[in-house]
PyMOL Python script that loads the backbone (N, CA, C, O; Angstrom):
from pymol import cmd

cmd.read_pdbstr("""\
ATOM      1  N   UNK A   1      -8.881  26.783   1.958  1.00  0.00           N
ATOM      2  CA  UNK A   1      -8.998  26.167   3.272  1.00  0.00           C
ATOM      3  C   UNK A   1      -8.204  24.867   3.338  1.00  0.00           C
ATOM      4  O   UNK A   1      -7.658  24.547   4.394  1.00  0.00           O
ATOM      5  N   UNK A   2      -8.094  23.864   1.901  1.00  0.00           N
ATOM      6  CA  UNK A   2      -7.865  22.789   2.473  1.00  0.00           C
ATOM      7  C   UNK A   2      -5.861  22.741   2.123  1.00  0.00           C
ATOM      8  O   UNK A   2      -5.206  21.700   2.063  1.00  0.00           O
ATOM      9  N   UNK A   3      -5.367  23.995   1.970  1.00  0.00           N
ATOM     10  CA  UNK A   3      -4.272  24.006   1.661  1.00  0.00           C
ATOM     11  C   UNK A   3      -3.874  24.154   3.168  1.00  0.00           C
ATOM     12  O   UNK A   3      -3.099  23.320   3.636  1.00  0.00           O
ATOM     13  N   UNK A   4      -4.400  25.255   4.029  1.00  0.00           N
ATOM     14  CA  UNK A   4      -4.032  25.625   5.325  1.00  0.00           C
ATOM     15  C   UNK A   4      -3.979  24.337   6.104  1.00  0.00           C
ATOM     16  O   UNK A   4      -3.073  24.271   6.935  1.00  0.00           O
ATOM     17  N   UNK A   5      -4.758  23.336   5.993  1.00  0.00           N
ATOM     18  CA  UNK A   5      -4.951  22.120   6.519  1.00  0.00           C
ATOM     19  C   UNK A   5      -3.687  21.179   6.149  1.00  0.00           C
ATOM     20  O   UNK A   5      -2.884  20.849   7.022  1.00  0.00           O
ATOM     21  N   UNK A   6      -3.581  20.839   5.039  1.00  0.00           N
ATOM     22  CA  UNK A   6      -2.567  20.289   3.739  1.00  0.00           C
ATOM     23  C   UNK A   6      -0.904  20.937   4.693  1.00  0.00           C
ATOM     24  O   UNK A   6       0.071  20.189   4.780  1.00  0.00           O
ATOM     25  N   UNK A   7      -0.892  22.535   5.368  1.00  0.00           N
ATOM     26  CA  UNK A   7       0.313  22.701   5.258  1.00  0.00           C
ATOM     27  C   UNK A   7       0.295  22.427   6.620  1.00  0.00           C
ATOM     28  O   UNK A   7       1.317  21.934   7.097  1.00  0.00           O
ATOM     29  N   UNK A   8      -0.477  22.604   7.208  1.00  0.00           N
ATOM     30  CA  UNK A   8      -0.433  22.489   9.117  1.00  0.00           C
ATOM     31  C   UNK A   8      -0.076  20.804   9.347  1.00  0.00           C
ATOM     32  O   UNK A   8       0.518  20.520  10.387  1.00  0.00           O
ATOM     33  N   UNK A   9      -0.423  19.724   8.418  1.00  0.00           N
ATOM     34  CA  UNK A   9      -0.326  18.560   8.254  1.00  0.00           C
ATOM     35  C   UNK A   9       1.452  18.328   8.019  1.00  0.00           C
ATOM     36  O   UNK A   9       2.195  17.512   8.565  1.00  0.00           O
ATOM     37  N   UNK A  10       1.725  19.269   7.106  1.00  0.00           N
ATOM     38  CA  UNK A  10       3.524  18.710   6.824  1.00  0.00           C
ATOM     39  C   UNK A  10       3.717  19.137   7.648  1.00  0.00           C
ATOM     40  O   UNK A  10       3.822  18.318   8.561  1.00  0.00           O
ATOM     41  N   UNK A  11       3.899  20.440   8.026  1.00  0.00           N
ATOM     42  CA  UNK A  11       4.258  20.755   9.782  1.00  0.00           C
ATOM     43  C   UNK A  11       4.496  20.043  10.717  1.00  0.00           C
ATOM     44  O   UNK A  11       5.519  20.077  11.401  1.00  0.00           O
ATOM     45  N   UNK A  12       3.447  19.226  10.860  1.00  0.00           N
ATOM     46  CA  UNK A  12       3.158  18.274  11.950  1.00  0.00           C
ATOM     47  C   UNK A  12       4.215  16.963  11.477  1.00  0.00           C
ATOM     48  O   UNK A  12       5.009  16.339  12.181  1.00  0.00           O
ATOM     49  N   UNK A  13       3.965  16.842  10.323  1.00  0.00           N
ATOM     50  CA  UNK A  13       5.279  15.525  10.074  1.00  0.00           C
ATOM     51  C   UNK A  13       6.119  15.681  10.304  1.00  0.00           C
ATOM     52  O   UNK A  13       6.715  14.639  10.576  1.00  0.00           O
ATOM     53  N   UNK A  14       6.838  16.776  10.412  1.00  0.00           N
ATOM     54  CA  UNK A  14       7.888  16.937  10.280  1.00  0.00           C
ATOM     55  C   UNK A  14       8.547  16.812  11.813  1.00  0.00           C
ATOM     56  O   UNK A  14       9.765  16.696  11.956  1.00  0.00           O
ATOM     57  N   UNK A  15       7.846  16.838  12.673  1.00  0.00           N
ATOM     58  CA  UNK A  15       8.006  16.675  14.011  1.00  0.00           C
ATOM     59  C   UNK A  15       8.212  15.230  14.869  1.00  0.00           C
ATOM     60  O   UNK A  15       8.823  15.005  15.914  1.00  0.00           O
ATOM     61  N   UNK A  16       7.226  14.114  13.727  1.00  0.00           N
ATOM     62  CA  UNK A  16       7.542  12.874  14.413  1.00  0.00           C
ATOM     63  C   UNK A  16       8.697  11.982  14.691  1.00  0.00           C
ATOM     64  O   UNK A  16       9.502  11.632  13.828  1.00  0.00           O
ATOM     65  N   UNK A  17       8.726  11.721  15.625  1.00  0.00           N
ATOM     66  CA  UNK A  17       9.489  10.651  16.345  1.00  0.00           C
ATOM     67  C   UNK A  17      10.022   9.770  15.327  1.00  0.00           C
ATOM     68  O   UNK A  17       9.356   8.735  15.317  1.00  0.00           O
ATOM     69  N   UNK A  18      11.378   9.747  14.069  1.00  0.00           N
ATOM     70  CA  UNK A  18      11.829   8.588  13.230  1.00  0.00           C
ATOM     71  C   UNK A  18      11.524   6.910  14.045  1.00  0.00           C
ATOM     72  O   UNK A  18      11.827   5.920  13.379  1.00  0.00           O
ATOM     73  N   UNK A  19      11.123   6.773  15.005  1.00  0.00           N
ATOM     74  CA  UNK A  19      11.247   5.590  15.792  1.00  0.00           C
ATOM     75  C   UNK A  19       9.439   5.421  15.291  1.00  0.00           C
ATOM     76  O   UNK A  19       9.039   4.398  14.735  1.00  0.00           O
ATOM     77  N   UNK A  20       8.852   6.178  15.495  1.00  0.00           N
ATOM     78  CA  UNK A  20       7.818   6.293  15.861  1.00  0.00           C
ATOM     79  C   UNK A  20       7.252   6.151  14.537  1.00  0.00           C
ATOM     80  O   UNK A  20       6.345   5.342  14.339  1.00  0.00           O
ATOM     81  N   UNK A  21       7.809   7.017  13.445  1.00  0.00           N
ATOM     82  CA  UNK A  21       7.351   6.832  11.733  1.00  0.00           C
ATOM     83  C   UNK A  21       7.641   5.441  11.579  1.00  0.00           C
ATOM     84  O   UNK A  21       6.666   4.759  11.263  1.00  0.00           O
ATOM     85  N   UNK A  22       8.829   4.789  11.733  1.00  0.00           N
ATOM     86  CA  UNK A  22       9.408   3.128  11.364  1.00  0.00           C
ATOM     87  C   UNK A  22       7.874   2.286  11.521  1.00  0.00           C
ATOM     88  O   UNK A  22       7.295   1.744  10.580  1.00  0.00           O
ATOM     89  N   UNK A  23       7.320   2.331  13.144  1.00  0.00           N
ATOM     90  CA  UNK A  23       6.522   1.637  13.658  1.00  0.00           C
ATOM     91  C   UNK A  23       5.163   2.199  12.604  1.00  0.00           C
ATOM     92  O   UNK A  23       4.304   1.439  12.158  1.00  0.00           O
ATOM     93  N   UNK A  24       5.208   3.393  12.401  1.00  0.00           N
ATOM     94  CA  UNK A  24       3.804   3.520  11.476  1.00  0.00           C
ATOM     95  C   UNK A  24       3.919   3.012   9.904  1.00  0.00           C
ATOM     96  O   UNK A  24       2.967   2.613   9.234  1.00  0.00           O
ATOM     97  N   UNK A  25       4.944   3.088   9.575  1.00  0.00           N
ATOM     98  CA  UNK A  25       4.906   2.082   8.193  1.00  0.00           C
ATOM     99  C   UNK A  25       5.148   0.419   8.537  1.00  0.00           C
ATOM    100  O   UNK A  25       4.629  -0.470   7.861  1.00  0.00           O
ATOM    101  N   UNK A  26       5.677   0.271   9.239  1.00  0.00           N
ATOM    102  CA  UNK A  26       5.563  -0.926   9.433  1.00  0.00           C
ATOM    103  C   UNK A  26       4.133  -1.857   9.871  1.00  0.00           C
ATOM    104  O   UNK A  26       4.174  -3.085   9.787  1.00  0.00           O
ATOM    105  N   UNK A  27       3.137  -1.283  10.246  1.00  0.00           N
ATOM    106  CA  UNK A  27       1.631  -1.075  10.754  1.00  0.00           C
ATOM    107  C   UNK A  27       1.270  -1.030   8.898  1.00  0.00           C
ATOM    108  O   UNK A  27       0.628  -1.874   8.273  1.00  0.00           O
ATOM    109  N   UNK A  28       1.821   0.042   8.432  1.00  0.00           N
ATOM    110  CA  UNK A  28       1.001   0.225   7.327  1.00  0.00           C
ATOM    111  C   UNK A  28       1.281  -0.869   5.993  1.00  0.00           C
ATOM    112  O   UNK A  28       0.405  -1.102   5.161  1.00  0.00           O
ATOM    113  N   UNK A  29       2.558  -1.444   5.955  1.00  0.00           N
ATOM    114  CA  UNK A  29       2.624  -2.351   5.138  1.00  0.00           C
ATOM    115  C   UNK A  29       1.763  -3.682   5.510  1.00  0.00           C
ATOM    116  O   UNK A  29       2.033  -4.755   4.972  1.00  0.00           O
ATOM    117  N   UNK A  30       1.156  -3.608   6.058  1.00  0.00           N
ATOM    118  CA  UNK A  30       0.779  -5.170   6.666  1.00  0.00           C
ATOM    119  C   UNK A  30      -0.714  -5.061   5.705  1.00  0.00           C
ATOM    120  O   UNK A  30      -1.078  -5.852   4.835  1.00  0.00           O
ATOM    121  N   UNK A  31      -1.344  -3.943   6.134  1.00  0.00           N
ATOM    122  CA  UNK A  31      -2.384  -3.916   4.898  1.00  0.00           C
ATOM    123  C   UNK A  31      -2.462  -4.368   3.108  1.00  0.00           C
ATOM    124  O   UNK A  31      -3.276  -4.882   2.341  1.00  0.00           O
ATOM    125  N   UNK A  32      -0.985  -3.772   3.056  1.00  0.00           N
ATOM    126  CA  UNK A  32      -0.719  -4.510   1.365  1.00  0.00           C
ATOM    127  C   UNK A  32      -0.496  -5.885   1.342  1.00  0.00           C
ATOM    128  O   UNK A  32      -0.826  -6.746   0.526  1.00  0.00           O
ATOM    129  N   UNK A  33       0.179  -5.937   2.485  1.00  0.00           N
ATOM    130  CA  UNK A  33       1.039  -7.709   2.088  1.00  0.00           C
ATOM    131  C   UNK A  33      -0.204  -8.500   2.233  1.00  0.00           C
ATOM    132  O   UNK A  33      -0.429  -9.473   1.514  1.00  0.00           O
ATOM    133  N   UNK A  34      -1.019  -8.089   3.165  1.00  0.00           N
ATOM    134  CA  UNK A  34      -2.461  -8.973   2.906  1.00  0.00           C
ATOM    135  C   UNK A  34      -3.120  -8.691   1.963  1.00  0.00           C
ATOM    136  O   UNK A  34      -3.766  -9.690   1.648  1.00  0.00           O
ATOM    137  N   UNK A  35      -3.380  -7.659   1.154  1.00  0.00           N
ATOM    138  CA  UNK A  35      -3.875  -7.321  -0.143  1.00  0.00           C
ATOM    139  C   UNK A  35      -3.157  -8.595  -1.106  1.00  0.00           C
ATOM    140  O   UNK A  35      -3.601  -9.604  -1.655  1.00  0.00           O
ATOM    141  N   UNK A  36      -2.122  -8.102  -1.012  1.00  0.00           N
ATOM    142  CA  UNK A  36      -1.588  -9.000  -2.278  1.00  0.00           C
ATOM    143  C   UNK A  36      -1.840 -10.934  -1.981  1.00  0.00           C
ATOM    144  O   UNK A  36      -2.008 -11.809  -2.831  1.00  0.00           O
ATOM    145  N   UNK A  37      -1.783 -11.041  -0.672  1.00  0.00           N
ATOM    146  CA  UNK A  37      -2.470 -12.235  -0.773  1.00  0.00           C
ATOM    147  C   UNK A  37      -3.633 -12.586  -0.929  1.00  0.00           C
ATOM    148  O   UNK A  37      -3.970 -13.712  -1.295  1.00  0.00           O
ATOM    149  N   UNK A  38      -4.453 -11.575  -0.644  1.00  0.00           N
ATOM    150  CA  UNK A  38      -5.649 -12.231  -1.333  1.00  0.00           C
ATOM    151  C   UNK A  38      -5.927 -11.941  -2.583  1.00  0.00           C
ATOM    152  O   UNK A  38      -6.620 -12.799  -3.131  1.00  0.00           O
ATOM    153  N   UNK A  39      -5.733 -11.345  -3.010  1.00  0.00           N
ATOM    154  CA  UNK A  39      -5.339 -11.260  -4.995  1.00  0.00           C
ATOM    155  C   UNK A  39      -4.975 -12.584  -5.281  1.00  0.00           C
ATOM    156  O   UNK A  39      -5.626 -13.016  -6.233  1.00  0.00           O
ATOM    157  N   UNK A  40      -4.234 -13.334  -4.847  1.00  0.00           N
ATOM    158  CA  UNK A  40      -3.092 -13.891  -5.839  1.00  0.00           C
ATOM    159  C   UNK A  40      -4.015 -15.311  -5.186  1.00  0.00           C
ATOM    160  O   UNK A  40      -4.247 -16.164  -6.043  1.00  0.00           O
ATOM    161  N   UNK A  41      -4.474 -15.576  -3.949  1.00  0.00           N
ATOM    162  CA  UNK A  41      -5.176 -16.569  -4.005  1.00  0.00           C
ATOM    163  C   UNK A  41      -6.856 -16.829  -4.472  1.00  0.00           C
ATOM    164  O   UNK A  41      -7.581 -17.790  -4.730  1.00  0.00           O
ATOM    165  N   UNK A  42      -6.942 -15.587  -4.413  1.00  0.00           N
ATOM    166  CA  UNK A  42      -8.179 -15.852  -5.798  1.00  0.00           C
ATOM    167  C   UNK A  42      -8.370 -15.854  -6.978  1.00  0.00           C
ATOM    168  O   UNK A  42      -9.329 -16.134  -7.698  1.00  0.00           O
ATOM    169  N   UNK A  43      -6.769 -15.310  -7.222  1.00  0.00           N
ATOM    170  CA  UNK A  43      -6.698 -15.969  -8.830  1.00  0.00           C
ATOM    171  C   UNK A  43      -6.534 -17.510  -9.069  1.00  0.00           C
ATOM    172  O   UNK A  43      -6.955 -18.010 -10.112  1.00  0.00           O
ATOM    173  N   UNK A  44      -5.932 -18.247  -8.119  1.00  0.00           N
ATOM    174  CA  UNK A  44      -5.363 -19.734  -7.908  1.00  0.00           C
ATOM    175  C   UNK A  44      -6.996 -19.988  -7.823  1.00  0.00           C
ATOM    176  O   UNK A  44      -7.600 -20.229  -8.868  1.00  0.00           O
ATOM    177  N   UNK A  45      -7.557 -19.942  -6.816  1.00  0.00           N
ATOM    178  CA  UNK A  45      -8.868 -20.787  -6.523  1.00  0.00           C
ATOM    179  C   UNK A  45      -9.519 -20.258  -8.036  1.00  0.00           C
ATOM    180  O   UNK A  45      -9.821 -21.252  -8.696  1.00  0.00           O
ATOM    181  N   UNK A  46      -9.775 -19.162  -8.660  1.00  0.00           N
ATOM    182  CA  UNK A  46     -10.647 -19.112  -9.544  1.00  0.00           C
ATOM    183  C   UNK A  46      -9.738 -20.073 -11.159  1.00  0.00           C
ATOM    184  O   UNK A  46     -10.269 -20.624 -12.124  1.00  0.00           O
ATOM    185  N   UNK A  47      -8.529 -19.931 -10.869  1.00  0.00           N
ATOM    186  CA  UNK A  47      -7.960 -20.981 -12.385  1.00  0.00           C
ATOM    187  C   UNK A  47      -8.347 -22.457 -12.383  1.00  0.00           C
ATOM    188  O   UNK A  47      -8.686 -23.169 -13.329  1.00  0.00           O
ATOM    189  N   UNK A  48      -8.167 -22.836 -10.640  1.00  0.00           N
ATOM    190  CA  UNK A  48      -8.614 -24.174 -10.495  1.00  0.00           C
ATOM    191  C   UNK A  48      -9.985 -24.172 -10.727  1.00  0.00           C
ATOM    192  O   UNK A  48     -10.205 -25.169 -11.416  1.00  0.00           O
ATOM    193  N   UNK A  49     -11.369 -23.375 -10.442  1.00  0.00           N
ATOM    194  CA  UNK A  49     -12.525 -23.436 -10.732  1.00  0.00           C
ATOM    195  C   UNK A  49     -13.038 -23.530 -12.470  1.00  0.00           C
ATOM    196  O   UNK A  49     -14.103 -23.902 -12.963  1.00  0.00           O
ATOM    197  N   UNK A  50     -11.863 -23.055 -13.047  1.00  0.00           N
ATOM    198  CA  UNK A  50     -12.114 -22.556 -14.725  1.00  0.00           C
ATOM    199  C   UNK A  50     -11.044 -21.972 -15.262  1.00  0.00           C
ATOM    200  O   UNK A  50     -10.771 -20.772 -15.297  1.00  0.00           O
ATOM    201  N   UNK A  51     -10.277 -23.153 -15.803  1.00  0.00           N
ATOM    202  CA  UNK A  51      -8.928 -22.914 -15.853  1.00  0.00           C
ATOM    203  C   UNK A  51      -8.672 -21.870 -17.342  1.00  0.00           C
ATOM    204  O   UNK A  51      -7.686 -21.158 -17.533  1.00  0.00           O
ATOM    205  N   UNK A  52      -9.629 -22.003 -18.093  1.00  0.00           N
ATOM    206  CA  UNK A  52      -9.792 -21.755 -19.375  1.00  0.00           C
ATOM    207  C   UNK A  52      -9.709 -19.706 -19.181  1.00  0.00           C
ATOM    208  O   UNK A  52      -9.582 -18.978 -20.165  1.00  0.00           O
ATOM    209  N   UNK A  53      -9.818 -19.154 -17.690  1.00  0.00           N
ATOM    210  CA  UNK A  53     -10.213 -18.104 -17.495  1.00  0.00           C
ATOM    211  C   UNK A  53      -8.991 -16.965 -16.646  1.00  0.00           C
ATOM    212  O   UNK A  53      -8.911 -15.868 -16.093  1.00  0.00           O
ATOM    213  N   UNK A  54      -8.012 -18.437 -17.128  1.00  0.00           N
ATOM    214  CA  UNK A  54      -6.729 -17.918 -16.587  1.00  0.00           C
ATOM    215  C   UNK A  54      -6.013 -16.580 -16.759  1.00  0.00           C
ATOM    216  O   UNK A  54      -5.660 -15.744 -15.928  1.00  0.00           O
ATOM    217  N   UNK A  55      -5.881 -16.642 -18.404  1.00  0.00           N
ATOM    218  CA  UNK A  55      -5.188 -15.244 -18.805  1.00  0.00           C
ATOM    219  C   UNK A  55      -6.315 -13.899 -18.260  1.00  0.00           C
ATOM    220  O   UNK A  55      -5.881 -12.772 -18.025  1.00  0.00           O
ATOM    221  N   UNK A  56      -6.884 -14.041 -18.207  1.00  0.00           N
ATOM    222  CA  UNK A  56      -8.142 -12.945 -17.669  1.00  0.00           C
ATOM    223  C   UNK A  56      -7.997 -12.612 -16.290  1.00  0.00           C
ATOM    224  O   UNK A  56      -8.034 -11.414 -16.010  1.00  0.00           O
ATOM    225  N   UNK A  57      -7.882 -13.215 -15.626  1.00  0.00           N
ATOM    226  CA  UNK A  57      -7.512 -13.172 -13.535  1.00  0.00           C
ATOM    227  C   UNK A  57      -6.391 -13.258 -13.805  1.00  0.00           C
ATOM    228  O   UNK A  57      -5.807 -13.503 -12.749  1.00  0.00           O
ATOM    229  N   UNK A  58      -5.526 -13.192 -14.806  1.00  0.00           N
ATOM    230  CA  UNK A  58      -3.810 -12.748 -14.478  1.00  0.00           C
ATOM    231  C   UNK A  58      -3.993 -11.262 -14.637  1.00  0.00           C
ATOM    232  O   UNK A  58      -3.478 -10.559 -13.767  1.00  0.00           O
ATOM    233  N   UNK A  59      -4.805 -10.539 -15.849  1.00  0.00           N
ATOM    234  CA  UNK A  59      -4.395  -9.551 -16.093  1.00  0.00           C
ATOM    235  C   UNK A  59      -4.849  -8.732 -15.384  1.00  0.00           C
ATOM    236  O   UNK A  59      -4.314  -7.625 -15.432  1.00  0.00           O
ATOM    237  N   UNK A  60      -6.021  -8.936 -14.435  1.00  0.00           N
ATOM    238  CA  UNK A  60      -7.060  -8.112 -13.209  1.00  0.00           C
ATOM    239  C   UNK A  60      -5.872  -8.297 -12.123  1.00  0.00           C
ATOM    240  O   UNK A  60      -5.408  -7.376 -11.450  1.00  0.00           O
ATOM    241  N   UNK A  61      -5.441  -9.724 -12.068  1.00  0.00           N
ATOM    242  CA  UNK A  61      -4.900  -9.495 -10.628  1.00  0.00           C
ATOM    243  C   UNK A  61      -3.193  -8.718 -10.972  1.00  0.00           C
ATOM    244  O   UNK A  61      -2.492  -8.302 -10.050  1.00  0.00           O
ATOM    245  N   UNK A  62      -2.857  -8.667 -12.138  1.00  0.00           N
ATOM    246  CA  UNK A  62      -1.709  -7.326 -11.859  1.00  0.00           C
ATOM    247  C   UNK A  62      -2.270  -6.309 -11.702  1.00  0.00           C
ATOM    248  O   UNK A  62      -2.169  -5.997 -10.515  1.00  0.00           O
ATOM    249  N   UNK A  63      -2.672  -5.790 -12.103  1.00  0.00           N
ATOM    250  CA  UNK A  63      -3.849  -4.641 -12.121  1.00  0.00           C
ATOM    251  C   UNK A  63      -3.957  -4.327 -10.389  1.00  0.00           C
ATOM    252  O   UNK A  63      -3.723  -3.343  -9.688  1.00  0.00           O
ATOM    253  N   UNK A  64      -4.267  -5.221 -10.223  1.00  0.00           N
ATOM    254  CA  UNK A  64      -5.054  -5.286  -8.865  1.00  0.00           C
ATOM    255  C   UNK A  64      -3.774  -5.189  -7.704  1.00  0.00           C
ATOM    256  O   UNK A  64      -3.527  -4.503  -6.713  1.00  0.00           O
ATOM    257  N   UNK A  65      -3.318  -5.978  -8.235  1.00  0.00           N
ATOM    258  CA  UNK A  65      -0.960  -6.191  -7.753  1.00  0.00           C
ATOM    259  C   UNK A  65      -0.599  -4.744  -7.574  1.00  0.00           C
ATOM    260  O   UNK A  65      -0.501  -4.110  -6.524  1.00  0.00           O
ATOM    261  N   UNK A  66      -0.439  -4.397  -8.675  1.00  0.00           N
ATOM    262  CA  UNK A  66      -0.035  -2.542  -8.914  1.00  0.00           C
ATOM    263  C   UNK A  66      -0.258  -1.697  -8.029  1.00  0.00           C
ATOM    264  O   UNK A  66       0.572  -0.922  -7.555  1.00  0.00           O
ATOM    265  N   UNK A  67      -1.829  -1.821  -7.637  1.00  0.00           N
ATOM    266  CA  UNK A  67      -2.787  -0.591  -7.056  1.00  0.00           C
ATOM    267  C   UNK A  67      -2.180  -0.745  -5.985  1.00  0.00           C
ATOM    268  O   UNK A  67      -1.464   0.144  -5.523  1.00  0.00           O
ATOM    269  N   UNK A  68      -2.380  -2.021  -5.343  1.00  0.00           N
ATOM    270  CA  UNK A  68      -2.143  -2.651  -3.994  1.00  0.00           C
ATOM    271  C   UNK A  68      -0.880  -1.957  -3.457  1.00  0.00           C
ATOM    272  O   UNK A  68      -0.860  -1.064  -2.610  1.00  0.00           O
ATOM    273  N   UNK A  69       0.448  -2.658  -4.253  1.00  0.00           N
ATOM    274  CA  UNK A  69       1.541  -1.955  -4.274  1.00  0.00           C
ATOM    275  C   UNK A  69       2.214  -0.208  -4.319  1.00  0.00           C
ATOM    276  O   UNK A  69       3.167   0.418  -3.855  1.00  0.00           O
ATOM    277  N   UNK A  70       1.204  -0.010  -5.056  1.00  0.00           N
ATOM    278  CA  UNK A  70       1.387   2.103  -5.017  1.00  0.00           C
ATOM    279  C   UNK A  70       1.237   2.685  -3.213  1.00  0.00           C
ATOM    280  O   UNK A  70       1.860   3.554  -2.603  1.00  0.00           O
ATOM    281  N   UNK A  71      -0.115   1.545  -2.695  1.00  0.00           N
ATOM    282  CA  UNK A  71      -0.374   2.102  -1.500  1.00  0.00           C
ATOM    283  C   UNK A  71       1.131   2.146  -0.385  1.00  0.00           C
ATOM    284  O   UNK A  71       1.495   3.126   0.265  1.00  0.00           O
ATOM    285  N   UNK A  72       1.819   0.747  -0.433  1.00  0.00           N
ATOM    286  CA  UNK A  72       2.979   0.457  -0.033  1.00  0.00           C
ATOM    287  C   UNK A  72       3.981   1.760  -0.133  1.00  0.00           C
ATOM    288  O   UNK A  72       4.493   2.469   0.734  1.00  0.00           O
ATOM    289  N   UNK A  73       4.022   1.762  -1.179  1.00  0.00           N
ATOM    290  CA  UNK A  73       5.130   2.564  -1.390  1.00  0.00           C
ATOM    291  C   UNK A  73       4.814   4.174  -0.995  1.00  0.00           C
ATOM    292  O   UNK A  73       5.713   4.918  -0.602  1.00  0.00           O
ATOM    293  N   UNK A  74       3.584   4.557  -1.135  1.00  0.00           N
ATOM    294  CA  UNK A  74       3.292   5.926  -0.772  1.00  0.00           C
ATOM    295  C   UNK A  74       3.601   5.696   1.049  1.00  0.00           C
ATOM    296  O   UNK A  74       4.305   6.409   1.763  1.00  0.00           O
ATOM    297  N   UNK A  75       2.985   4.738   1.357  1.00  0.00           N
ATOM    298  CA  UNK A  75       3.652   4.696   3.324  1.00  0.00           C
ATOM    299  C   UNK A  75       4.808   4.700   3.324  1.00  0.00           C
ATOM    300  O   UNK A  75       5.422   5.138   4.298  1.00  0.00           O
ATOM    301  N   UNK A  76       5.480   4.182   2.157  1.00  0.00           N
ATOM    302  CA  UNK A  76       7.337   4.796   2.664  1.00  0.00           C
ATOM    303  C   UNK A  76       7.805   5.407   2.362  1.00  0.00           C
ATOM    304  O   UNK A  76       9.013   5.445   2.598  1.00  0.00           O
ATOM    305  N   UNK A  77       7.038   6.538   1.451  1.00  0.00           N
ATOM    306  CA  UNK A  77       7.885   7.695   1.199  1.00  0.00           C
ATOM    307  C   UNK A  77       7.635   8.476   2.660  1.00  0.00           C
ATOM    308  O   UNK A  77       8.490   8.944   3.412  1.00  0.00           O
ATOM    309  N   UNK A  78       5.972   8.460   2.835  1.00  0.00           N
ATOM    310  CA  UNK A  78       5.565   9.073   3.858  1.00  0.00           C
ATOM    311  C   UNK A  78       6.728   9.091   5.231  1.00  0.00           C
ATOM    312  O   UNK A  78       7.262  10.064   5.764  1.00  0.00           O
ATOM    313  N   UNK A  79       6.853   7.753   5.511  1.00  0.00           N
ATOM    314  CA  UNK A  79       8.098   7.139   6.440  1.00  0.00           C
ATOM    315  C   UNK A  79       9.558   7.901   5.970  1.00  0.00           C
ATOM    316  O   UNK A  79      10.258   8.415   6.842  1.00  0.00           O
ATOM    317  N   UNK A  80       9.868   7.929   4.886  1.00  0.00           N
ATOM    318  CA  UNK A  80      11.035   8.682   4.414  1.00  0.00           C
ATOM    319  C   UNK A  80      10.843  10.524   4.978  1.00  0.00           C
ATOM    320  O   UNK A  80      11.699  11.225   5.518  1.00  0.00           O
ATOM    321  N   UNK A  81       9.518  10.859   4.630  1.00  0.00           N
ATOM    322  CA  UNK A  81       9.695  12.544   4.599  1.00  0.00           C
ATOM    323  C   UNK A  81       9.100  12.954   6.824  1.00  0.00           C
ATOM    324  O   UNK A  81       9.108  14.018   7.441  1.00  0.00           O
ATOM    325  N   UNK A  82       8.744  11.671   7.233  1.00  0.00           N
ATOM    326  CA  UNK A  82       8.969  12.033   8.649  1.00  0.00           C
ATOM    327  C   UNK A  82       9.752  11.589   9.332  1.00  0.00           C
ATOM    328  O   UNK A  82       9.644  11.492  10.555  1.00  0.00           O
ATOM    329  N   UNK A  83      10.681  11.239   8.666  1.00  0.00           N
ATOM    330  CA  UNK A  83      12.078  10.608   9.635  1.00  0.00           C
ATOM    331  C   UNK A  83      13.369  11.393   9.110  1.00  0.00           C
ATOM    332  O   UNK A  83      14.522  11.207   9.498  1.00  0.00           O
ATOM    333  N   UNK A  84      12.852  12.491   7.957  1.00  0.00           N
ATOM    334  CA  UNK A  84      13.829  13.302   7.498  1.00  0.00           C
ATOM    335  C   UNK A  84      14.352  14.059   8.914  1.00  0.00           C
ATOM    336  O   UNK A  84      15.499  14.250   9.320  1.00  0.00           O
ATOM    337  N   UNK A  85      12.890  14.454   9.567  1.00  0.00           N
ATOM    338  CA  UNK A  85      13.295  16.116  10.125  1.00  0.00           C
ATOM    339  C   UNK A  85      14.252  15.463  11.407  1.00  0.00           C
ATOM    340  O   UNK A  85      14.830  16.216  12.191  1.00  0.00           O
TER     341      UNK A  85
END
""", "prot")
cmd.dss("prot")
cmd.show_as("cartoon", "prot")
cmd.util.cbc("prot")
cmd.orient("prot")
């Protein structure tokens, strides 16, 4: 069942408006770029709180950097494979 769904879905991409995909990744990056700021300023507020705890909130917040970032990039492939057709 959820393949029939899965293929009726590329189908449908394949139809959108390239103008129209631009504007939906562009919508969709805004979610990461605020991700990554708040990562990176709660690592700052938590080094200044306990500086000693630094290397530890570096290695969560790449971690945390990464994930953030995969989401990014999966909206532009997405953006890439509906602005193909």
């Amino acid at each position: 069942m959820s393949n029939i769904v899965l293929a009726q879905a590329a189908e449908a991409a394949g139809s959108i408006n390239p103008g129209l995909a631009a504007i939906g990744y562009g919508l969709g990056a805004i979610g990461p770029g605020v991700g990554v700021g708040l990562i990176w300023a709660a690592v700052i507020n938590g080094t200044a709180r306990q500086p000693e705890a630094q290397g530890q909130l570096q290695g969560i917040a790449w971690i945390s950097f990464v994930l953030v970032e995969v989401l990014a990039l999966i909206g532009l492939v997405v953006y890439f494979i509906a602005s193909a057709a």
